[in-house]
LUMVO-793788 format. One record per atom (N, C-alpha, C): residue in one letter; x, y, z. Coordinates in steps of 0.2 Angstrom, whole numbers, plus 5000, padded with zeros to 4 digits. Layout:
% LUMVO-793788
AXYZ ...
This chain:
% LUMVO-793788
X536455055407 X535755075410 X535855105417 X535455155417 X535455165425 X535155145430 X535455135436 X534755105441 X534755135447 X534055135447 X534155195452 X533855185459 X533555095459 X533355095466 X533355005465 X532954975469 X532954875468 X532454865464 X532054895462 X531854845457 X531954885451 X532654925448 X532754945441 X533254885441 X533554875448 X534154825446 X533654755447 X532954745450 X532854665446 X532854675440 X532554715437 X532354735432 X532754725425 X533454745428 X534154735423 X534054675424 X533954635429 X534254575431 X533754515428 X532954535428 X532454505425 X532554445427 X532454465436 X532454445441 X531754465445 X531354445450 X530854475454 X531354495460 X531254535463 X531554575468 X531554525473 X531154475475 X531054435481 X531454365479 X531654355474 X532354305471 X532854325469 X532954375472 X533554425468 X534254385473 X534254355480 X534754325485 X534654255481 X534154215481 X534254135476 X534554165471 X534454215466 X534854195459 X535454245461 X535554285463 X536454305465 X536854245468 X536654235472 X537154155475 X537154095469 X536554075465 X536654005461 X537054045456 X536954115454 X537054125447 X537954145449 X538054145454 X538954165454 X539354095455 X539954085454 X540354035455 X540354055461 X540454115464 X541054125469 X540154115476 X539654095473 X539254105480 X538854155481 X539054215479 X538754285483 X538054285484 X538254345488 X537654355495 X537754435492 X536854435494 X536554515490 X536154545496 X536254605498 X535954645502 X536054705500 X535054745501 X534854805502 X534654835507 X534754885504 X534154965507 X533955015503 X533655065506 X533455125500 X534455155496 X534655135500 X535255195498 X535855145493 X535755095494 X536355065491 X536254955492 X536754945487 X536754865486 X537354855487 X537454795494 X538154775495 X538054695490 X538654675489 X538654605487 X539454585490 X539454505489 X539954485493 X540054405492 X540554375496 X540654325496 X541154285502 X540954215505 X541454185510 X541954125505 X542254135507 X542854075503 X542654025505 X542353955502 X542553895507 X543053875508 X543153845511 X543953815515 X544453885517 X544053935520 X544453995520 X544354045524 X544554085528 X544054135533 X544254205529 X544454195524 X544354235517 X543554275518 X543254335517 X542754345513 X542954405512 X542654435504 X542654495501 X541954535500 X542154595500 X541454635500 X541554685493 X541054685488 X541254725483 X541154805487 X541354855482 X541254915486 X540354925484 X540054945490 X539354965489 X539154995484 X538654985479 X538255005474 X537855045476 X537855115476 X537455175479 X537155205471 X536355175475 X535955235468 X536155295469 X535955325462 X535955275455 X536755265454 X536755225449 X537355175447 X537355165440 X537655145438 X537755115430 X537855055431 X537354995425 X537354935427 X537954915426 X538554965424 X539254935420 X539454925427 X539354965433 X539754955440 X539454895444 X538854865440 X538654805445 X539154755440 X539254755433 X539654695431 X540254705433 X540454765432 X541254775435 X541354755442 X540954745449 X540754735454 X540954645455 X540554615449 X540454545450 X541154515449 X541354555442 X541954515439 X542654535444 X542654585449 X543154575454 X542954505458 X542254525459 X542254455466 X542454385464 X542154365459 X542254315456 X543054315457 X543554355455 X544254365453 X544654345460 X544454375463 X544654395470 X544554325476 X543954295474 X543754245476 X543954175475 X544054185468 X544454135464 X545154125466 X545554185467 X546154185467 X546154155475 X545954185480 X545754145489 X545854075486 X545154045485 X545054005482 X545653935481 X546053965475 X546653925474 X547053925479 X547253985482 X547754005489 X547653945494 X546953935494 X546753895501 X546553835501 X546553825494 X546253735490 X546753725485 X547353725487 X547853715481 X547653635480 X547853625471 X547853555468 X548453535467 X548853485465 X549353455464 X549553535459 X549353545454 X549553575448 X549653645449 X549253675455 X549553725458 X550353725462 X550253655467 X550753655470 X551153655468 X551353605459 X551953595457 X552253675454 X551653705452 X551853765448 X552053815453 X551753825460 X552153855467 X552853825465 X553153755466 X553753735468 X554253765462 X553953725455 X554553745451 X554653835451 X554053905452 X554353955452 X554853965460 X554753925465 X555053935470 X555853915470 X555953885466 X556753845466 X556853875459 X557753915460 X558153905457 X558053865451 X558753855444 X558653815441 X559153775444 X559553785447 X560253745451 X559953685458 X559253735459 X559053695466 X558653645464 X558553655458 X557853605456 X558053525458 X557953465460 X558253415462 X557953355456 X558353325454 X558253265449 X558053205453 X558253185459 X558153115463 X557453135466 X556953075464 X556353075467 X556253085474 X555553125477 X555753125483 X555153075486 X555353075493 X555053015496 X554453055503 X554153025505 X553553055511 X554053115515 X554753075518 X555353125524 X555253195521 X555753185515 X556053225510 X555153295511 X554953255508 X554253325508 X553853375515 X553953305522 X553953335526 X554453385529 X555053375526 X555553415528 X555653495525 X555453475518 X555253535514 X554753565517 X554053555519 X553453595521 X553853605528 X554053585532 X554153605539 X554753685539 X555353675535 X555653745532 X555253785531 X554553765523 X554453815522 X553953865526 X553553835533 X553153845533 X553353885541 X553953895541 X554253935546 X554253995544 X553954005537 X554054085532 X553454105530 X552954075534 X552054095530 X552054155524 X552454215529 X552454275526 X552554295520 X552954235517 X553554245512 X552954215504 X552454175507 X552054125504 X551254145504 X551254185509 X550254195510 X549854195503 X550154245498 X549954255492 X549854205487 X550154165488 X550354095484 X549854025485 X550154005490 X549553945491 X549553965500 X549053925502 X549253905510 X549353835512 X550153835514 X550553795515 X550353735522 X549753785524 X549553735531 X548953695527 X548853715522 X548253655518 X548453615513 X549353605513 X549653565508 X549953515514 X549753455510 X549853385516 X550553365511 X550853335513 X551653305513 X551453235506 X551153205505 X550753175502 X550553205495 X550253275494 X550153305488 X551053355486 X551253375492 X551953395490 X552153345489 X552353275488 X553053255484 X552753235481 X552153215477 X551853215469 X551953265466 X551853335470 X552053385468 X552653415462 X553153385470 X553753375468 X554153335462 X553653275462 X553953215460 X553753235452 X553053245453 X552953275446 X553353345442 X553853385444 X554253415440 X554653375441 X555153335444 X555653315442 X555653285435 X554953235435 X555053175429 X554553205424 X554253285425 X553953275418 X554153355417 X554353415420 X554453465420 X555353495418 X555653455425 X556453475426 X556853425421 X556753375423 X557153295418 X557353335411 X556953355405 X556953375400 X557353445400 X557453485405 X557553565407 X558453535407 X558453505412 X559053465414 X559453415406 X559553385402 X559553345397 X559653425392 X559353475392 X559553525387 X560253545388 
């Protein structure tokens, strides 16, 4: 469908143009924020726990509604991906560490609180080497050695015994 100004895209949206900002923000995971004029629709979004934000490329009437769902489905992608970068879970971290190590470096002896502060202190001398992956200044020493502790005994152990 073509649109060629804000209310063919409430219209697609079968949305009223004056809650077209409530229902973009409730109806995306990622939050997004919707803003117009006559000439064009930006959309967007801030990462929580992140000074991340992404901006789709501006929707300039007229448009094809295919470029507002192609629009959405990066931001969600993009935001999601931050998202994890910056709110890493145990099951991120462990999958950061085992793609990080060698199969020679992987370690079978459980680690203890030191041992994890000592790993995150090395790594986190190299942000550069890591930005893309998780961020290391939001992984507490406490979530790394379960992390950790978790490929040893349910990951590595079995890898090791082959």
């Amino acid at each position: 469908m073509t649109i060629n100004n804000i209310n063919d895209f409430s219209d697609y949206l079968g949305i009223e143009v004056d809650d077209l900002e409530k229902a973009i923000y409730k109806g995306t995971a990622c939050g997004a924020w919707i803003n117009w004029n006559e000439k064009e629709i930006r959309i967007g979004s801030i990462v929580e726990g992140s000074d991340a934000e992404f901006e789709c490329d501006p929707l300039v009437f007229p448009f094809d509604s295919e470029d507002y769902e192609q629009a959405l489905i990066w931001l969600e992608g993009e935001t999601e991906r931050q998202w994890k970068i910056d709110n890493p879970d145990m099951e991120d971290i462990a999958a950061w560490i085992d793609n990080l190590l060698t199969f020679d470096d992987k370690p079978d002896k459980l680690y203890t609180i030191e041992d994890a502060e000592t790993d995150l202190e090395e790594h986190r001398k190299y942000p550069e080497l890591f930005e893309d992956d998780i961020n290391l200044w939001n992984v507490d020493a406490e979530d790394y050695m379960e992390a950790m502790n978790y490929n040893i005994t349910n990951v590595w152990k079995s890898l090791k015994e082959e």
